[in-house]
N, C-alpha and C positions, 0 to 999 in steps of 0.2 A: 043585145041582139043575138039570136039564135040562128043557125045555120039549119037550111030543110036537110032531112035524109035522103038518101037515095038509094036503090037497088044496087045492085052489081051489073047486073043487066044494062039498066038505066043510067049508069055510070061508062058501061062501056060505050055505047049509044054517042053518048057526048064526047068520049074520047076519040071515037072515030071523024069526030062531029069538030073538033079541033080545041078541047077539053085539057087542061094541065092537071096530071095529077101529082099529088104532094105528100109524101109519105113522111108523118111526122116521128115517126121511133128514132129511138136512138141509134149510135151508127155498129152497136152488135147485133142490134134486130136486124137492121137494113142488110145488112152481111149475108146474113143467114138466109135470108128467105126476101125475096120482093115481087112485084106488079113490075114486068119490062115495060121500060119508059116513062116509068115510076121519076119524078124528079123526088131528092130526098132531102129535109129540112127539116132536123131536127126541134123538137119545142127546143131542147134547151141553146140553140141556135134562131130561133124565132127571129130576136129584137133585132138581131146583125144581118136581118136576110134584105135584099133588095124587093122594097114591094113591088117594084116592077117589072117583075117578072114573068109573070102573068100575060102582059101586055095585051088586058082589052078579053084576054079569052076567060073563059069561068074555069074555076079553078073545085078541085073533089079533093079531100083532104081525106086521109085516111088512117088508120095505126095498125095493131093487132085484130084488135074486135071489137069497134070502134066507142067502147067508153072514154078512152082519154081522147079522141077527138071531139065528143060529145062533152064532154067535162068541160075543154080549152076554146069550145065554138064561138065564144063572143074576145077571147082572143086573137083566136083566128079569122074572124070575119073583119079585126080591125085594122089585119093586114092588106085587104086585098079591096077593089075598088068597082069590083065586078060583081055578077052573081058566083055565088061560092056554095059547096056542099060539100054533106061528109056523108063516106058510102058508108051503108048500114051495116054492120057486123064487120068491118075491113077488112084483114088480109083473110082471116080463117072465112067470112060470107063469100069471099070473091073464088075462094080454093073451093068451098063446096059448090059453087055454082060452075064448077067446071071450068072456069075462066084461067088464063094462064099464069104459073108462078114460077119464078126461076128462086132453085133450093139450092145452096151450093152447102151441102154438109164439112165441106173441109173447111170451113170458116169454124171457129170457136161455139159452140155453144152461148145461148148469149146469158149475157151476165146475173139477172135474175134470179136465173134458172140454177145457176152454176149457185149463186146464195143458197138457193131451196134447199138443194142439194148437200151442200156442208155442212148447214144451220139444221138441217132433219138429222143429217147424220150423226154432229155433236150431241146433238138433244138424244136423239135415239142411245147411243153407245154412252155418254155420261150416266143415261139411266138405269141401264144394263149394272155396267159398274158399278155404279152408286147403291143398285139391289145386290147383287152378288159380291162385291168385292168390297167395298170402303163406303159410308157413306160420304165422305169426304168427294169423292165423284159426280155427286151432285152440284158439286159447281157449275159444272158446263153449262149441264140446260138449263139454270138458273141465268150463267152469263150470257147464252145463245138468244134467252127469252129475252131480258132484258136490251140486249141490243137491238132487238126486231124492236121490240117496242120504242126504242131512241128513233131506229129509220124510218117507223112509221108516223110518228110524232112531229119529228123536225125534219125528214128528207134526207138525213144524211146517214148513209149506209158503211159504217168501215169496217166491215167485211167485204161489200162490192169493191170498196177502193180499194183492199190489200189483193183482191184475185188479180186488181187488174196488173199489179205487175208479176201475174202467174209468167210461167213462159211462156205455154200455149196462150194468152191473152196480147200478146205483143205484139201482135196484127193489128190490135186497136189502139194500140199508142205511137206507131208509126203512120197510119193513114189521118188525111185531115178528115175533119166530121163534114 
């Protein structure tokens, strides 16, 4: 079963209308940036949630830009017992439509991003090295590669895991998700 899309507009409409929305990112997205009144449940919290939550009202699922809601929609829909949707382009459609987002930048950058950014950087500077100085330095972004291609393969990112006991990340390992 597949979940309809919906606008932002047309999402708000129903929100006002007595609509539950459900913000499935994880809890360094949710941090960083949300939809006020946004209830947050994580996928990787899915199985543990109480389906009755909801109670009776249609519920709008949502993520970043809405492909991983669209990916999980026949998961998602197996939660809930109601009509259910996922708003189209999520957080970034709901920001261009002018719709409200609470950004709290003193929260961590989220974690991702933070991989992007070390794993571009090893790869970058390993290569530098590796031309100019040793080729021996070419291990990095051979090992940088090779581990994206692990996270991408089996899901398990440890680079993501080692940030997370960064110090600035410590916010996410004391809050519950």
């Amino acid at each position: 079963m597949t979940l309809p899309t919906i606008s932002p507009e047309q999402a708000r409409r129903l929100l006002d209308g007595g609509a539950l929305l459900v913000d499935i990112r994880e809890l360094d997205e949710h941090a960083r940036a949300r939809i006020p009144g946004s209830y947050h449940l994580p996928l990787s919290k899915l199985d543990e949630a109480d389906a009755a939550q909801h109670q009776g009202r249609a519920v709008i699922f949502h993520c970043r830009s809405g492909a991983r809601t669209l990916a999980h929609a026949e998961r998602l829909a197996a939660r809930t017992a109601c009509e259910a949707y996922v708003l189209a382009g999520g957080l970034d459609a709901w920001r261009n439509a002018g719709l409200p987002v609470v950004t709290d930048r003193q929260q961590p950058m989220e974690l991702y991003r933070q991989v992007q950014i070390v794993a571009g950087g090893l790869a970058f500077l390993g290569t530098l090295l590796g031309v100019l100085v040793s080729p021996w330095f070419l291990i990095f972004p051979a090992f940088v590669g090779g581990g994206l291609t692990v996270a991408g393969v089996t899901g398990f990112c440890g680079m993501a895991r080692l940030l997370m006991f960064a110090p600035w990340n410590a916010v996410f390992r004391s809050q519950p998700a």
